[in-house]
GUGUBA-52873 format. One record per residue: residue in one letter; x, z, y of N, C-alpha, C in turn. Coordinates in steps of 0.001 Angstrom, whole numbers, plus 500000, padded with zeros to 6 digits. Atoms other than C-alpha are relative to their C-alpha. Example, Ala and Ser with C-alpha at 12.3 -4.5 7.8 and 13.67 -1.06 7.14 Angstrom:
BEGIN
A500890500000498810512300507800495500500900500000501200
S499180499940498810513670507140498940499230500730501090
! end
This chain:
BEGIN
X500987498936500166479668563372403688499502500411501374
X500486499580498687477649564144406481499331501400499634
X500360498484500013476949568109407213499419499980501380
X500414499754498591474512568623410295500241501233500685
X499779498972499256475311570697412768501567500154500102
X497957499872500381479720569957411942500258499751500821
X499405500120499265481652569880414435501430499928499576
X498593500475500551484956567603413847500763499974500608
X498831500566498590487740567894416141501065499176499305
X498696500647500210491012565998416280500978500524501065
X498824498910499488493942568323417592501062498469500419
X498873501554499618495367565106419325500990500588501397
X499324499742499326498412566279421286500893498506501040
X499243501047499968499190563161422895500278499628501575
X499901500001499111501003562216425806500143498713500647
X500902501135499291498987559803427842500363498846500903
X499327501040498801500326556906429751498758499980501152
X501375500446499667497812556560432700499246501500500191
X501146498954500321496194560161431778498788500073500508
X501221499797499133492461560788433035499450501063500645
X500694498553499385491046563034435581498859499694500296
X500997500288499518488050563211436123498789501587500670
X500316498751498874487617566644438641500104499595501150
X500239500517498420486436565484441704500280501013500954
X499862499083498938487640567359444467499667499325501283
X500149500933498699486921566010448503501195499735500485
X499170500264499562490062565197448952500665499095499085
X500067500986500903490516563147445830499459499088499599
X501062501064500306489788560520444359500263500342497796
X500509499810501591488195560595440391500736498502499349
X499906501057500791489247558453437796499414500118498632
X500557499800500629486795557349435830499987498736498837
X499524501658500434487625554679432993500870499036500222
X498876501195499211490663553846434637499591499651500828
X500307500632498678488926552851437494499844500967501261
X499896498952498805489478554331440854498715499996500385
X501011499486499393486392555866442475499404500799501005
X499270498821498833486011557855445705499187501159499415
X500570498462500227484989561415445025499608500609500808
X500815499095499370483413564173446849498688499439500096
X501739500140500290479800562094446385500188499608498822
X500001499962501773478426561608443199499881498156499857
X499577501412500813478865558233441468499375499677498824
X500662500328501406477252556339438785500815499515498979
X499407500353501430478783556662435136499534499313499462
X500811500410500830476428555140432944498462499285500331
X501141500461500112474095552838432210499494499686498635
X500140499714501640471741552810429407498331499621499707
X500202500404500179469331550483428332498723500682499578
X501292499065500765465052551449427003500330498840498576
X500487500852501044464452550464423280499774498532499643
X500707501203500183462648547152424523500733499276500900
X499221500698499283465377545998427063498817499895501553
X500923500057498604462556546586429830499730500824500829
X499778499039499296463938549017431371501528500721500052
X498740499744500176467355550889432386500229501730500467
X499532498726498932468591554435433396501280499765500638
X499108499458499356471137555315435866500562501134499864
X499604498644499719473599558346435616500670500463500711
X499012500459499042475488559299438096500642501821499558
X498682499483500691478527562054438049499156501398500735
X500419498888499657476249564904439580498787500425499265
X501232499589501196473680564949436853498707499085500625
X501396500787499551470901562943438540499948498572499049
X499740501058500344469620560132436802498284499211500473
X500845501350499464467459557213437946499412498735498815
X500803500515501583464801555458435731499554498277500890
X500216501539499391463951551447436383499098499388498699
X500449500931500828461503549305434824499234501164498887
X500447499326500386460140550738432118500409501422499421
X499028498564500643462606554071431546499094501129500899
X500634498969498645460880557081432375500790501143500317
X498869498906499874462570559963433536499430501465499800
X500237498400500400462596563416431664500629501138500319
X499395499260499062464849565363433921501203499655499950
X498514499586500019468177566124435122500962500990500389
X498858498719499414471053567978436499500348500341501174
X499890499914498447470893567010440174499737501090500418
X499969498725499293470847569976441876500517501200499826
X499227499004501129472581572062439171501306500734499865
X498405499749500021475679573682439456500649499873498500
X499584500405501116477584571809436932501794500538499847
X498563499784500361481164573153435724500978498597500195
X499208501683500193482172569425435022499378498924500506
X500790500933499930481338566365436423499482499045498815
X500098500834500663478990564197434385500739498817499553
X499536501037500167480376561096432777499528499424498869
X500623501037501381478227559856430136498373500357499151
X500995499904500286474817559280428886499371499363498626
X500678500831501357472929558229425214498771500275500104
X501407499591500314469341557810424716499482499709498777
X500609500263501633467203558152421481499378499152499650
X500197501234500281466789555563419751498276499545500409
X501581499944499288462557556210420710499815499628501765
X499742499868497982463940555851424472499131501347500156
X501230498484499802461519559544424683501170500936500603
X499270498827499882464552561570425621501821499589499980
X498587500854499589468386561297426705500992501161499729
X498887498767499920471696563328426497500824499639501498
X499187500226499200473798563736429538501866500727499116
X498386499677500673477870564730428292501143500284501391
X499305500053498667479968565913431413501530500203499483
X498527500340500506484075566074430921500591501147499464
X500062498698501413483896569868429215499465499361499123
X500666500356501540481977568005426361498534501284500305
X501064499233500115479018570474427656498894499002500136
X501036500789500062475472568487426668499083500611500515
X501318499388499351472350568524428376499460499178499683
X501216500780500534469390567051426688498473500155500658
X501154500209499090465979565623427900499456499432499036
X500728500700500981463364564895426260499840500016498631
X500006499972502027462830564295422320501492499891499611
X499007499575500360466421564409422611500527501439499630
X499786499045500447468095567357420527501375500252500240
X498722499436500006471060569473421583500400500718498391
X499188499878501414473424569550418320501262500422500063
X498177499620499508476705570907419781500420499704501370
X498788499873498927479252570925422424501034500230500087
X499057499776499942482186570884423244500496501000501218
X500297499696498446481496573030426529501086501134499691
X499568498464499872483294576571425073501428499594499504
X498632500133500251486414574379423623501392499686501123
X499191500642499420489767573682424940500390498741499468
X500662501436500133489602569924425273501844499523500103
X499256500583499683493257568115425239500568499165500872
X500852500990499124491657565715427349498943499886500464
X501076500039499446488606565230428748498977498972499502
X500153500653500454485860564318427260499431498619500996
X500584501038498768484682560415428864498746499143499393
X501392500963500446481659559121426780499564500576498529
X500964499118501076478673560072424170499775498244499292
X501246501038500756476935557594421639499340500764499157
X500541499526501185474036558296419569499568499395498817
X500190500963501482473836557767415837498184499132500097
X501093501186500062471005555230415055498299500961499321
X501521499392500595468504558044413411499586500805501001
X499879498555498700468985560329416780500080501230499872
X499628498218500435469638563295414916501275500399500307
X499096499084500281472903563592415876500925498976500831
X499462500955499127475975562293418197501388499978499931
X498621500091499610479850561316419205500229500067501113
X499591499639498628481534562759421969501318499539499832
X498589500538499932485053560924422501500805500465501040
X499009499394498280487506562247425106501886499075499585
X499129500821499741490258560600426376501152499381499544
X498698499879501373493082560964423594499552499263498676
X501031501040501387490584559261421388499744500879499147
X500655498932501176489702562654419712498269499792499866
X501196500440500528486446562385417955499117501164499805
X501054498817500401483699565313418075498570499543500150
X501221500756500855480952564299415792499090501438500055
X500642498818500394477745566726415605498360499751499281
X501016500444500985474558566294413952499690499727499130
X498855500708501395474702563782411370500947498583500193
X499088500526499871477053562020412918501247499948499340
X499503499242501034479645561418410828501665500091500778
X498929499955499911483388561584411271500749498982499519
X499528500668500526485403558361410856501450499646500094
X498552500309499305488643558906412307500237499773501334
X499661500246498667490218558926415578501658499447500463
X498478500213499224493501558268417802501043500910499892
X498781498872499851495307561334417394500741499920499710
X498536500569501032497668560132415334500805499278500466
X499151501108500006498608557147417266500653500419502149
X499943499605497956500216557367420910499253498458500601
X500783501262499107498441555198423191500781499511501031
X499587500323498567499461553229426062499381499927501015
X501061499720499530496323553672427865498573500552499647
X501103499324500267493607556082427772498852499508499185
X500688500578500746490820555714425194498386500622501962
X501262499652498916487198555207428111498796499689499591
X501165499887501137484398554607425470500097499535498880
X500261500696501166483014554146422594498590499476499390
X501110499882501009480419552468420408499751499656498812
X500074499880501565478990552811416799499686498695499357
X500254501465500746478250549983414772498661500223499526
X501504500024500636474537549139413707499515501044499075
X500122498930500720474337551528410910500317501620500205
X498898498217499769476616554670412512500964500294498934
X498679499543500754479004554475409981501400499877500043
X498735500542499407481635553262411970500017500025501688
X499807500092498456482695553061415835501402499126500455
X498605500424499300484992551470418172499989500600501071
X499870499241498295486761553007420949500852498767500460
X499148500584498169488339551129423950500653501135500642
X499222498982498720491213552528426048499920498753501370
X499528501037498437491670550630429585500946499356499758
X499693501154499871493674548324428845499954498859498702
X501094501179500775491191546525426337500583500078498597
X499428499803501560493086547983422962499018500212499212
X500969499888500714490385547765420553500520501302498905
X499813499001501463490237550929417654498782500119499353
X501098500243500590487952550427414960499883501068498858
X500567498938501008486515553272412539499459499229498618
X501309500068500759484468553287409660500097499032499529
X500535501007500132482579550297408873500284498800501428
X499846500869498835483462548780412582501372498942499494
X498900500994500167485646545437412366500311499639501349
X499089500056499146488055544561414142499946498642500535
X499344501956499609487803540818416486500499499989501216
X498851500377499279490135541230418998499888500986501281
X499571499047498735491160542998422549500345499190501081
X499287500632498676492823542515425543501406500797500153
X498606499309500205495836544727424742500946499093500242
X498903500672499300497913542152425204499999498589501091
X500495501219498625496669540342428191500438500894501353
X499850499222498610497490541195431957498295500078500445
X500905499478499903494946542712433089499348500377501420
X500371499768498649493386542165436969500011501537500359
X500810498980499583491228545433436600500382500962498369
X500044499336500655491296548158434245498676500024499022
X501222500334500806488542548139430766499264501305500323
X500795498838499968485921550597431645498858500170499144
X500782499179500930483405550304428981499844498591498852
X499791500895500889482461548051426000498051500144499379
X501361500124500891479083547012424140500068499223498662
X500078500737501281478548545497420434498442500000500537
X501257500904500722476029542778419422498874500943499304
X501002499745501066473039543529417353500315500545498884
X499918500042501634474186542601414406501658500843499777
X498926499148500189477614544706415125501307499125498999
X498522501319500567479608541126414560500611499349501464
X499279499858498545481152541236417979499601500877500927
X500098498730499405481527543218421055500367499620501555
X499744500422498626481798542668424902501271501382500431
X499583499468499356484448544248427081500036500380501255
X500545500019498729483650544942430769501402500603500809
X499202499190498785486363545629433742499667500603501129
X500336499545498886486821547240436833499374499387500917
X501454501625499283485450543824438533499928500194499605
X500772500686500441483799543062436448499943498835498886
X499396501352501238485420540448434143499673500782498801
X500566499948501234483987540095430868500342499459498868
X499367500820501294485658539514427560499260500526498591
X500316499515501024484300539003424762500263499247498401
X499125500171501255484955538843420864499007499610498844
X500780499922501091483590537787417689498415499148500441
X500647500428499944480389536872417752498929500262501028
X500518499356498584479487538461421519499772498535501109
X500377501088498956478267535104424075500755500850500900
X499850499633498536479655535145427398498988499364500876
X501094500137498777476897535177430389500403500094501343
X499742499977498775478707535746433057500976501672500364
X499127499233499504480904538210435220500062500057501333
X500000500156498304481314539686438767501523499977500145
X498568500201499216485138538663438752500138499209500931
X499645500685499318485049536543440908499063500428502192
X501214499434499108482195538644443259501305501148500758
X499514499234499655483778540923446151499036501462499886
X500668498838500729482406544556444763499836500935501034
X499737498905499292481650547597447018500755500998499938
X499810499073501230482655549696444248500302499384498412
X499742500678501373484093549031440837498961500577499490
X501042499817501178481979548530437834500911501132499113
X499896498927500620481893551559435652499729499917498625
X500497500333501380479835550779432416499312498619500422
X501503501185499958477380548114431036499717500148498415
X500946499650500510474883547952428593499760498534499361
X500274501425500428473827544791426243498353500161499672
X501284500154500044470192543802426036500007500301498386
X500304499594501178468443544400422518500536498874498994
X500360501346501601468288540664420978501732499848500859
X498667500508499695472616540370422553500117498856500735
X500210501774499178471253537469424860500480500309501223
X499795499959498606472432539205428028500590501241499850
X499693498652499626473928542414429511499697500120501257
X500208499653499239473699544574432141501550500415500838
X498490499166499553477065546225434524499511500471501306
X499975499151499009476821548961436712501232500718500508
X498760499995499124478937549513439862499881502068500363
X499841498666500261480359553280440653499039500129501106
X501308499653499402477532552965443497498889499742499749
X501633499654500329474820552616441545499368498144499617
X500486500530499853474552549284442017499959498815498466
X500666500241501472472976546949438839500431498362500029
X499992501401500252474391543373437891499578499640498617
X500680500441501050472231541180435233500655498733499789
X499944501521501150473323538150432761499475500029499402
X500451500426501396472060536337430410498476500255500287
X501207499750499570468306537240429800499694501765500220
X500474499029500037468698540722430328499395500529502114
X501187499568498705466109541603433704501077501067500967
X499957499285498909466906543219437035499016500969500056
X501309499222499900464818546345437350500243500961501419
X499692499635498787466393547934440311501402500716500124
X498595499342499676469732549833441542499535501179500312
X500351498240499466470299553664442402501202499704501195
X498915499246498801472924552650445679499309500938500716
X500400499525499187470503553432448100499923501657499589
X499694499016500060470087556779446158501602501136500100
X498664499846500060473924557269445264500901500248501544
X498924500319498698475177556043448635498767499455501240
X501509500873498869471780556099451132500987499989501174
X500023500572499382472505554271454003500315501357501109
X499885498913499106473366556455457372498648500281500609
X501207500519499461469917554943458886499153500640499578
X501002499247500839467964556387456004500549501690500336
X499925498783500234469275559519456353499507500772501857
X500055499859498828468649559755460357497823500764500374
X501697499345500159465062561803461279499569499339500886
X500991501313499319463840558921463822500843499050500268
X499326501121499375464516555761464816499489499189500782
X500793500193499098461808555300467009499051498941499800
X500677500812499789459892552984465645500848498378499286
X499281501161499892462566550244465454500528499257498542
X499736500471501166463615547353463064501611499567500445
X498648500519499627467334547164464509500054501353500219
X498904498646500013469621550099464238501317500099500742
X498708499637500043472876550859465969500270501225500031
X499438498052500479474516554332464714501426499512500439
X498654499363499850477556555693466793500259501152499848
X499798498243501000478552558409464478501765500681500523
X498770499380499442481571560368466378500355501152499041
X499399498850501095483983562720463771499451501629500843
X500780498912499817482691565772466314500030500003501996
X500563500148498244481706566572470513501140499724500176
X499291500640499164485010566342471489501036498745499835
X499198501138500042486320562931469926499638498978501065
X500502501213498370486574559624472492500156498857499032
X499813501550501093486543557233468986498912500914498958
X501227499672501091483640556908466506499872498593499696
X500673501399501495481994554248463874498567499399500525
X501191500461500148479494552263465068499850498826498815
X500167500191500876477489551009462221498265499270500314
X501546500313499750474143548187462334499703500013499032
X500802499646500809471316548520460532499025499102500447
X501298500772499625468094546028460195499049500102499075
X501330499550501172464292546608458059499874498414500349
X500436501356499915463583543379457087498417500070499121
X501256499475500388460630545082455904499527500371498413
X499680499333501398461511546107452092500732501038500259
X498937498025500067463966548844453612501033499340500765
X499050500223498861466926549049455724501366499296499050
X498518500963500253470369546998455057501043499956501443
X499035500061498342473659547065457104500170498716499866
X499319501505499679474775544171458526501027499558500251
X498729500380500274478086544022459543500883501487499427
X499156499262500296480657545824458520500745501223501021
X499798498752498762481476549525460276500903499718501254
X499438500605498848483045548835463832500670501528500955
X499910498713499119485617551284465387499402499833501575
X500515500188498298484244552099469334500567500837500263
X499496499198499563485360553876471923498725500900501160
X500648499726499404483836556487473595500005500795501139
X499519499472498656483844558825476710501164500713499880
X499419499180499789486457560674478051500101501743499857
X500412498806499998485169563681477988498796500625498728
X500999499955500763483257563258474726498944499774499969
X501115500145499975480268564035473960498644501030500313
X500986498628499144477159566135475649498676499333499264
X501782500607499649473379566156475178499420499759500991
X500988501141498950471142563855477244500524500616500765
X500475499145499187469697566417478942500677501009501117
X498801499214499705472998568470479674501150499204500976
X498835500801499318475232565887481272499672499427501376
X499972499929498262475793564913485019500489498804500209
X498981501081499225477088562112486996501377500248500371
X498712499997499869480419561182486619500502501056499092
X499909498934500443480930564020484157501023499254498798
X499176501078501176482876561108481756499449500377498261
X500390499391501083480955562784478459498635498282499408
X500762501071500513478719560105476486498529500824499366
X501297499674500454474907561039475936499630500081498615
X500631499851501446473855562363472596498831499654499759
X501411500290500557470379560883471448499798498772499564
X500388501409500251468645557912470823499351499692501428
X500489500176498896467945555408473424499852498173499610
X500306501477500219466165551925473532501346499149500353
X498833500188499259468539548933474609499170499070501329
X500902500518498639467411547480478170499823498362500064
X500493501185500494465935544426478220500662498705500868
X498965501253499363468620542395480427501178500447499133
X498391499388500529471918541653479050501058499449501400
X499328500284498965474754541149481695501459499691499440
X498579500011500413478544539791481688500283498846500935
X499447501158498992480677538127483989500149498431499550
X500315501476500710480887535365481402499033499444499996
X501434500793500552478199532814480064499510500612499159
X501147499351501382475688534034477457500836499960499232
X499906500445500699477436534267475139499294499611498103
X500832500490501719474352533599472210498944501521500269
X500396498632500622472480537017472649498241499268499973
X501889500504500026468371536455472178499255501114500943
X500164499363498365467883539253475614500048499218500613
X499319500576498736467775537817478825500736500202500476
X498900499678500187470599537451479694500718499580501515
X499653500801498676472121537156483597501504500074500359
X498510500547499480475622535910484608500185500630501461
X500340499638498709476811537915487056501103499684500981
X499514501153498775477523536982490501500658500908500955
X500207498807498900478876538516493809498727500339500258
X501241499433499647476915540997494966498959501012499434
X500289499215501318476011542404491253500169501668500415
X500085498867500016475782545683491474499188501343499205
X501170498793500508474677548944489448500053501326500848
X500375498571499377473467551798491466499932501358499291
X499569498965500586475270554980490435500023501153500868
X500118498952498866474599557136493777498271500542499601
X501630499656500192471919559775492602499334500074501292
X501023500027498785470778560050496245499551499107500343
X500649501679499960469810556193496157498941499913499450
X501740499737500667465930555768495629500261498553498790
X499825500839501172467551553105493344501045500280498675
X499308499909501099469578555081491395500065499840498305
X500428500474501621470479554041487696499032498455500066
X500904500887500335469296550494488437500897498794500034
X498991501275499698470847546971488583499625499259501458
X500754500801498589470819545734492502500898498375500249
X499522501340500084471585542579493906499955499780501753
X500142500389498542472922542527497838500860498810500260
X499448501266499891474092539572499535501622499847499994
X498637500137500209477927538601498540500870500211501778
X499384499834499075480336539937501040499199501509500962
X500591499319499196477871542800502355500117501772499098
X499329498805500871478690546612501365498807501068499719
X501829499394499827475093548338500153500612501582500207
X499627498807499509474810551891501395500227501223498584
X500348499495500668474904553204497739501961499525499164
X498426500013500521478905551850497330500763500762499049
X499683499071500340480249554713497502500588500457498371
X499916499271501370479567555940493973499760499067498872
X500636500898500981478558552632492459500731498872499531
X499382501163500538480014549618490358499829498544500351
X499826501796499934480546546019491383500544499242498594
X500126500351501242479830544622488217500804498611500038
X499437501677500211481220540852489133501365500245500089
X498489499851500023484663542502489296500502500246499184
X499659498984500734484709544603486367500220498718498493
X500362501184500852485372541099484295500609500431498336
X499153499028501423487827543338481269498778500632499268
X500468499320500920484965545667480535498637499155499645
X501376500540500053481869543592480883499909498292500313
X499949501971500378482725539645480143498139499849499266
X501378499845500617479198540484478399499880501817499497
X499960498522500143477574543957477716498424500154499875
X501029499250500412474580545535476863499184501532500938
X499816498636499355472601548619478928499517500929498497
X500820499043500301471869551519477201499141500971500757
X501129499244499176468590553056478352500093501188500008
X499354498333500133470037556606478988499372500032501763
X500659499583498415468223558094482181499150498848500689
X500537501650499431466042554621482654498514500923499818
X499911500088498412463610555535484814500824501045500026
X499849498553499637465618558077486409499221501242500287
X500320498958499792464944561906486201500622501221500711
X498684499301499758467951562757487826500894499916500055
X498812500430499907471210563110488124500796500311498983
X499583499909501266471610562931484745501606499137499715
X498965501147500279474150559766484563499287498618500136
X501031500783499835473814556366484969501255498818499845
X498837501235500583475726552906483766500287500050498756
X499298499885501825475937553519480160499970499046499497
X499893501144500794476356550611478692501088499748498677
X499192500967500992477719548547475664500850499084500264
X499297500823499339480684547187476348501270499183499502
X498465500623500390484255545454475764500796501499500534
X499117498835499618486694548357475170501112499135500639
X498610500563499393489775547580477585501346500949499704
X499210499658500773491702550201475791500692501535500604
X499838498304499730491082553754476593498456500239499821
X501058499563499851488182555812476663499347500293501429
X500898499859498966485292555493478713499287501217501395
X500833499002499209482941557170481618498882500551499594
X500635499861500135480896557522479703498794499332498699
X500421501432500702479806554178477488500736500289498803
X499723499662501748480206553221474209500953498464499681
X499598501226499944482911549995473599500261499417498978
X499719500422501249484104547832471240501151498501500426
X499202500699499954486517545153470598498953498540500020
X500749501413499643485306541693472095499598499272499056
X500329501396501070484752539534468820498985500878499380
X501046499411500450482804542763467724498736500140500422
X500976500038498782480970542909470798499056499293500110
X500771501063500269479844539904470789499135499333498786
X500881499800501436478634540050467058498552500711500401
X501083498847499949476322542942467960499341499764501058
X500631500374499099474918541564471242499290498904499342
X500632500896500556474127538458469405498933500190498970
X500840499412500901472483539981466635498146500879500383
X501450499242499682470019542214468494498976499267500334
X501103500517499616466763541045469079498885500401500667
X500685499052499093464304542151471581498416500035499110
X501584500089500886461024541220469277500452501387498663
X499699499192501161462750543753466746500164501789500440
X499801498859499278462891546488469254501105500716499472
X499379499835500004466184547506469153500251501749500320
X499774498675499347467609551306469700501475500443499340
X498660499464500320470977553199469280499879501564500224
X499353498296500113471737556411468363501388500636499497
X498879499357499847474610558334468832500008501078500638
X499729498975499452476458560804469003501272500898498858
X499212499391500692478507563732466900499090500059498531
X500540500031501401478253563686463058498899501393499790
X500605498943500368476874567132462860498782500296500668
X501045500081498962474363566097465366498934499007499619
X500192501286499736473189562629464640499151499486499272
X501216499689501511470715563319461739498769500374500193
X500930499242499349468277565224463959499525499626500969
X500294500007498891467517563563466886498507499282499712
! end
């Protein structure tokens, strides 16, 4: 009997192997589907398919959601002070309108979608972790983690878990073609079938790489895919297999996925947003860059440049920070290698403008990189010119030298009048086997500082420079390119956004 507007609970007292949290704190980490996830930024739960398979949304765990292809977007929660984090999304069967479901069971509807209940004012046993909507869109299932079942609309009520103890958390569910039936999934691939839903098999008794984070049925609701934390894909009954990112190294575990209309393909989305396609179901785009933008993107200049290096220091007075490259290959920015600890001055970190000779502090801003490269070694590969240096090398670090801040070159064995205060580069073979300048006070204005360079850390902090471990070093010298106009910015996190 279906009654609209009923609200069915299941008083499931059950004690959880595994249990689920899913309260993000910054010092935690969320678990969402059994799958670990880092917390304190928001994350993408759900993905969720248009009507015609030509198009997808994104949801992610702070209410924002992201439209691709042909999905349009009728609002969200981003910006919202939400009680609970999101974790689950349904759209009407018209695609015109969507529900979001956060882990109170409180709904937020968009569009020709209709709020029919909540679970927002109950005490929940568990939490709820996923929505579906019945097939007429009048009405929906909210499942939480115990496998209790709160039906509202004309959704109907077909039974739940409460009854049974689990050995792993129930992390979605979906209805069968008609809505007169459902299956839930716990993480570790135990199939539970309602209603009209049949039963063709699990992974309950399989070892299990990754944990099951979400599940899709066929068309015709005569099989059903299973999706993991990779990414591995099992499936049952009369569900094709297309493929899987188990074997792919992930940024982020997969969270949900989504099956195309005609069951010829699916979709799986990673907890950053990001969108893997099988079968014939289309690529329409990802939400990382939104989810997880880039440091680069978030920086207010970059002068112009299609090469990035960001040395992001934890605050002014650390002498270790993250450098991180970045390159526009002219669709948008991408890192390139992988984050690189460096070392940096002694004395931290100062602005430009503020710092002195010899003062051991490392220049806050952005600064081109100079168009020689230097190192007591051979080239080793950089695409700068690049000079081997010799006796005689010298950088001029005496501000009273009408050459101060420059690279000189007196004859081997002869002592220039600018000694004193300055570096014999053909000696210094530990820090500068190869090295990089940074254009910090180039021309001189002063006695600002002068020698900053990119270098080989020898295993302390600098005068000033920025170092790195030799195999890294040499990555990032090689990489730069002078046709790409190169620049680096650094400095303190709370700084490094603004320059």
């Amino acid at each position: 009997m279906r009654t609209p507007g009923r609200l069915t609970t299941v008083a499931a007292c059950l004690a959880l192997i595994g249990a689920l949290s899913i309260v993000a704190s910054p010092t935690a980490t969320s678990v969402l589907g059994a799958a670990v996830v880092p917390s304190g930024d928001a994350h993408a739960v759900a993905l969720v398919r248009t009507p015609d398979g030509q198009g997808y949304w994104v949801a992610a765990s702070n209410g924002a959601v992201f439209a691709f292809g042909d999905a349009r977007s009728y609002g969200s929660m981003q910006g919202q002070s939400l009680n609970a984090p999101i974790v689950g999304m349904a759209a009407t069967p018209n695609g015109q309108g969507y529900w979001l479901v956060a882990s109170d069971g409180g709904i937020f509807s968009f569009g020709d979608a209709a709020f029919d209940g909540s679970t927002g004012a109950i005490h929940l046993n568990q939490p709820i972790v996923g929505i579906a909507s019945t097939p007429s869109g009048a009405g929906y299932w909210l499942v939480a983690a115990d496998g209790g079942i709160f039906s509202f609309g004309d959704a109907d009520f077909d039974g739940s878990t409460g009854a049974i103890h689990l050995n792993q958390p129930i992390v979605g569910m979906t209805p069968t073609r008609d809505g007169r039936g459902y299956w839930l999934v716990a993480s570790d691939g135990g199939i539970f079938s309602f209603g009209d839903a049949t039963f063709y098999g699990s992974t309950g008794s399989i070892h299990l790489n990754q944990p099951i984070v979400g599940m899709a049925a066929t068309p015709s609701g005569t099989g059903y895919w299973l999706a993991a934390a990779d990414g591995g894909i099992f499936s049952f009954g009369t569900a094709a297999f297309y493929g899987s990112t188990g074997a792919i190294h992930l940024n982020q575990p997969i969270v949900g996925m989504a099956a195309s209309g005609a069951g010829t393909g699916y979709w799986l989305v990673a907890a950053d947003g990001g969108v893997f396609t099988f079968g014939a179901s289309a690529f329409y785009g990802s939400a990382t860059t939104d989810l997880s933008p880039l440091l680069v993107n978030q920086l207010a200049n970059t002068g112009g440049a299609q090469q990035v290096i960001v040395v992001d220091a934890p605050n002014a007075a650390s002498t270790t920070a993250t450098l991180s490259t970045f390159e526009n290959d002219g669709s948008g920015w991408y890192q390139v290698f992988n984050p690189m600890p460096a070392v940096d001055g002694e004395s931290g970190w100062i602005p430009g403008p503020s710092r002195n000779e010899g003062d051991g502090a490392t220049p806050e801003g952005i600064y081109a990189i100079g168009s020689t490269m230097y190192g007591v070694d051979a080239n080793p590969g950089t695409q700068f010119g690049y000079h081997q240096l010799v006796c005689g090398d010298w950088w001029d670090e005496d501000p009273t030298s009408p050459t101060y801040n420059t690279f000189e070159h007196v004859p081997c064995g002869t002592t220039p009048p600018f000694a004193g205060n300055s570096e014999a580069l053909w000696t210094e073979g530990n820090a500068y086997p190869s090295m990089a300048v940074i254009d910090y006070n180039t021309p001189s204005t002063g006695p600002y500082g002068s020698g900053i360079f990119l270098h080989a850390n020898i295993g302390q902090p600098t005068q000033g420079c920025v170092s790195l471990s030799l195999n890294n070093l040499d990555q990032v010298l090689d990489w730069l390119n002078p046709s790409l106009h190169p620049v680096i910015v650094m400095g303190p996190d709370a700084v490094i956004r603004d320059f």
